[in-house]
C-alpha positions as semicolon CSV with decimal commas, in nm:
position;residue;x (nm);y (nm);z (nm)
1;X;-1,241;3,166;-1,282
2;X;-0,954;2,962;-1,405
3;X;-0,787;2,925;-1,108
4;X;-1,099;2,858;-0,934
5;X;-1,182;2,558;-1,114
6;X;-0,821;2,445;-1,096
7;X;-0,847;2,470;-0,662
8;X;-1,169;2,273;-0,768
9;X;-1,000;1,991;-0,971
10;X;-0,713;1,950;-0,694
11;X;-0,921;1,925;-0,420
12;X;-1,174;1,663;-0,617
13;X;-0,896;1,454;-0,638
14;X;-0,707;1,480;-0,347
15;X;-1,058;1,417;-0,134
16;X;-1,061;1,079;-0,412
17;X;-0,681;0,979;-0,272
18;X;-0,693;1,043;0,089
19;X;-0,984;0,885;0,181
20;X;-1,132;0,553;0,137
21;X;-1,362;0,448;-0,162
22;X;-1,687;0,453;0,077
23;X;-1,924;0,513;-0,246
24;X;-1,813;0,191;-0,373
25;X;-2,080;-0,144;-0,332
26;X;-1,985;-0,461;-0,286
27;X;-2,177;-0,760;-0,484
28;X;-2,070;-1,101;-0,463
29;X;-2,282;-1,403;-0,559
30;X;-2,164;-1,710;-0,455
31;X;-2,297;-2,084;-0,625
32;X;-2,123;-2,423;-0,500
33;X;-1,918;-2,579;-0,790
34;X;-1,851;-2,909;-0,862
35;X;-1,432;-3,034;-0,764
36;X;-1,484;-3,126;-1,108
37;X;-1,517;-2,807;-1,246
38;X;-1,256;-2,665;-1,072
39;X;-0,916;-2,573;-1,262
40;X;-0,616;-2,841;-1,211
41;X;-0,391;-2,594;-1,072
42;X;-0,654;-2,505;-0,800
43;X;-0,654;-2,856;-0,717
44;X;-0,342;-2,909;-0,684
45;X;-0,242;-2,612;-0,474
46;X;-0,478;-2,734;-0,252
47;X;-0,420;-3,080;-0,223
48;X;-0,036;-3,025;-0,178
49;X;-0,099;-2,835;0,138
50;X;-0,442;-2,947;0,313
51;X;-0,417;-3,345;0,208
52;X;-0,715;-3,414;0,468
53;X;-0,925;-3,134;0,465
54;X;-1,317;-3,181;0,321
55;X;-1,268;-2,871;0,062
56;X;-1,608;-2,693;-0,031
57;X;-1,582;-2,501;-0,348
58;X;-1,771;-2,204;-0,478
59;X;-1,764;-1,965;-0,775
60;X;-1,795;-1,611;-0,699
61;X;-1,900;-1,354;-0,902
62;X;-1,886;-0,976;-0,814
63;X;-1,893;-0,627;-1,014
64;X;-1,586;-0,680;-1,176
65;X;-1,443;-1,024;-1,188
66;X;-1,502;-1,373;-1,131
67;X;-1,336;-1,659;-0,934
68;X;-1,289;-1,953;-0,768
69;X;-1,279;-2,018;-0,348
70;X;-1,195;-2,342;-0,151
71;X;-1,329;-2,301;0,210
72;X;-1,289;-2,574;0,408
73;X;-1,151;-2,559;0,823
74;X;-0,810;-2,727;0,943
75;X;-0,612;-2,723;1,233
76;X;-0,905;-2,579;1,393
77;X;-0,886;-2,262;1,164
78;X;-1,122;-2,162;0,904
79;X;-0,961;-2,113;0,537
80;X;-1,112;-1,914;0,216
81;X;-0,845;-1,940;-0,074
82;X;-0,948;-1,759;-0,409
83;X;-0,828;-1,842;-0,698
84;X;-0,890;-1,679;-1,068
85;X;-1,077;-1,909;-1,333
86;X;-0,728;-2,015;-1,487
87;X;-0,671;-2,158;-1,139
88;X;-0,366;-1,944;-1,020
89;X;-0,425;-1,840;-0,685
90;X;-0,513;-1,456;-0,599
91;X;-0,515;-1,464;-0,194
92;X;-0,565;-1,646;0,123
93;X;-0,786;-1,563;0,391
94;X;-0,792;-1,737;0,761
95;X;-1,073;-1,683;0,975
96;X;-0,956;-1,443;1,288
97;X;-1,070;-1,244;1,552
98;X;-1,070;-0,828;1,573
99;X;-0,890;-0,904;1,957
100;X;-0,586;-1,113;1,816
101;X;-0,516;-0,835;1,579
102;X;-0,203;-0,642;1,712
103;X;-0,334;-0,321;1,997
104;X;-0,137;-0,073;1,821
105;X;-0,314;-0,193;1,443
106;X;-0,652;-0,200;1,652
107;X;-0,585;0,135;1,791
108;X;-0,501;0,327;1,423
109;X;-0,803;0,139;1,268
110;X;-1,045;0,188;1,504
111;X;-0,966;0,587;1,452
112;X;-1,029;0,569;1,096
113;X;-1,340;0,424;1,164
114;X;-1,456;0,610;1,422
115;X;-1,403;0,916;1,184
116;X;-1,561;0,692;0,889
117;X;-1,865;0,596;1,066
118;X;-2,110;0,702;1,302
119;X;-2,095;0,352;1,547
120;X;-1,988;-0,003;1,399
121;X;-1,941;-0,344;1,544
122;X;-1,691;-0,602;1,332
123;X;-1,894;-0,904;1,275
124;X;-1,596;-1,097;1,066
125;X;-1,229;-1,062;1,038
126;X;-0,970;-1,220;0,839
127;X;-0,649;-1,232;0,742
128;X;-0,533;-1,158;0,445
129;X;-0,220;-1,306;0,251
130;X;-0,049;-1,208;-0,063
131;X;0,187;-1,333;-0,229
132;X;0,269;-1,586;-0,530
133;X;0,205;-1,970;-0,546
134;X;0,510;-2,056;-0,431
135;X;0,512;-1,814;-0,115
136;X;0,189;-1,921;-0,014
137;X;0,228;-2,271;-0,034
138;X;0,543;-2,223;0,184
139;X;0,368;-2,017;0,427
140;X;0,088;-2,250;0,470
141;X;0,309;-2,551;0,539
142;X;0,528;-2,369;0,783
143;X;0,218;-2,191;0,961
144;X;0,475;-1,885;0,955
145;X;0,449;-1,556;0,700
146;X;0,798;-1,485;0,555
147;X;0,825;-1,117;0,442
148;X;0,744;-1,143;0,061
149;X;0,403;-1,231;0,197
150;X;0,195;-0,920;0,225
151;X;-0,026;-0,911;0,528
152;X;-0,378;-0,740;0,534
153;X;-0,669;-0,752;0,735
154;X;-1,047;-0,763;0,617
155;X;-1,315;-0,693;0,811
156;X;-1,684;-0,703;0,766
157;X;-1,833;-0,444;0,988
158;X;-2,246;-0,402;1,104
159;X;-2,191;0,007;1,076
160;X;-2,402;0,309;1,055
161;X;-2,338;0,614;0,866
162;X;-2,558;0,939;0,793
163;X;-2,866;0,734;1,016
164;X;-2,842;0,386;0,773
165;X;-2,712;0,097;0,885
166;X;-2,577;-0,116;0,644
167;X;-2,282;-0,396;0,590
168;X;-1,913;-0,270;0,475
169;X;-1,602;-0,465;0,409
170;X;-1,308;-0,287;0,507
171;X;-0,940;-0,404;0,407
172;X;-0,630;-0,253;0,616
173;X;-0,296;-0,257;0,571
174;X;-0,095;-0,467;0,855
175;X;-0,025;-0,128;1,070
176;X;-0,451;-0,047;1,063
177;X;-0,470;0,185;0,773
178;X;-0,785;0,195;0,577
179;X;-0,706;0,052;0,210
180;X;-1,059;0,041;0,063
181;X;-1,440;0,001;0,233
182;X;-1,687;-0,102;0,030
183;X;-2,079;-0,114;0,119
184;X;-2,171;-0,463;0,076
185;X;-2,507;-0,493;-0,143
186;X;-2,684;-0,800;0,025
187;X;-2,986;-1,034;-0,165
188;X;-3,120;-1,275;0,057
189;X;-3,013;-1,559;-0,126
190;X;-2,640;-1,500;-0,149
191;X;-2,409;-1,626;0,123
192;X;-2,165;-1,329;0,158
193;X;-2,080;-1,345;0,480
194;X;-1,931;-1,690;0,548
């Protein structure tokens, strides 16, 4: 019996490594902020990169955390940076397309999907930068990502498993594998898919 709930115990947790946290909702409520109630250093990351740009900024709250996003468009790309409520920034996200994400990426993701999923269709995608202040603000300016700059994709997919249909965002690593999905809990009022 021992040894039987021992086999159990591994394989719980080895099922809770090797795949994806697909139990886990997504909430996010979004409100428009005030600039003025937005943290100095937030400002000022901003305004040293994107002097021109009409910034719209939000406060997010989801399950866990809370946070602060500029989204505004320049250069003729969209832009979501999030920032914590102290102001340091957390990540940046430019608005994409699934095609102008690397074939061989596409190809690897679109198998863990296809095993994740019973159809889906990617309704948003983004790319995802991490790094700190300083590495950001240099990649911005140069419009180039130096290697201390972790890349990541995040999609929101339209995606049906066991006969629902629901939202998910999924979050890949740069060579397509699955990092995390997480079914997005919708209200009507919130604007989580920008």
């Amino acid at each position: 019996m021992a040894v039987f709930i021992r086999f159990l115990f591994s394989l719980i947790f080895v099922l809770s490594v090797a795949i994806p946290s697909v139990a886990q909702k997504k909430y996010e409520r979004e409100y428009t902020i005030k600039a003025s109630a937005v943290p100095v250093k937030a400002m000022e990351f901003i305004r040293s990169v994107f002097k021109e740009a009409k910034i719209h900024w939000y406060g997010e709250e989801s399950l866990t955390q809370t946070s602060i996003e500029a989204k505004f468009k320049a250069s003729g790309k969209s832009y979501s940076i999030e920032f914590d409520p102290s102001g340091e920034v957390q990540d940046v996200e430019i608005g994409s397309s699934f095609k102008t994400i690397p074939s061989d990426t596409r190809a690897v993701l679109n198998e863990e999907l296809s095993r994740e999923f019973e159809k889906y269709k990617v309704v948003k995608t983004q790319i995802q930068w991490k790094a700190n202040q300083r590495m950001l603000q240099q990649a911005l300016l140069a419009e180039t990502v130096p290697n201390a700059v972790q890349v990541r994709y995040e999609l929101i997919l339209k995606a049906s498993k066991n006969r629902n249909t629901n939202y998910y965002e999924v979050l890949c690593e740069k060579n397509g594998k699955v990092v995390s999905i997480h079914e997005i809990i919708q209200r009507n009022t919130d604007n989580l898919i920008y």
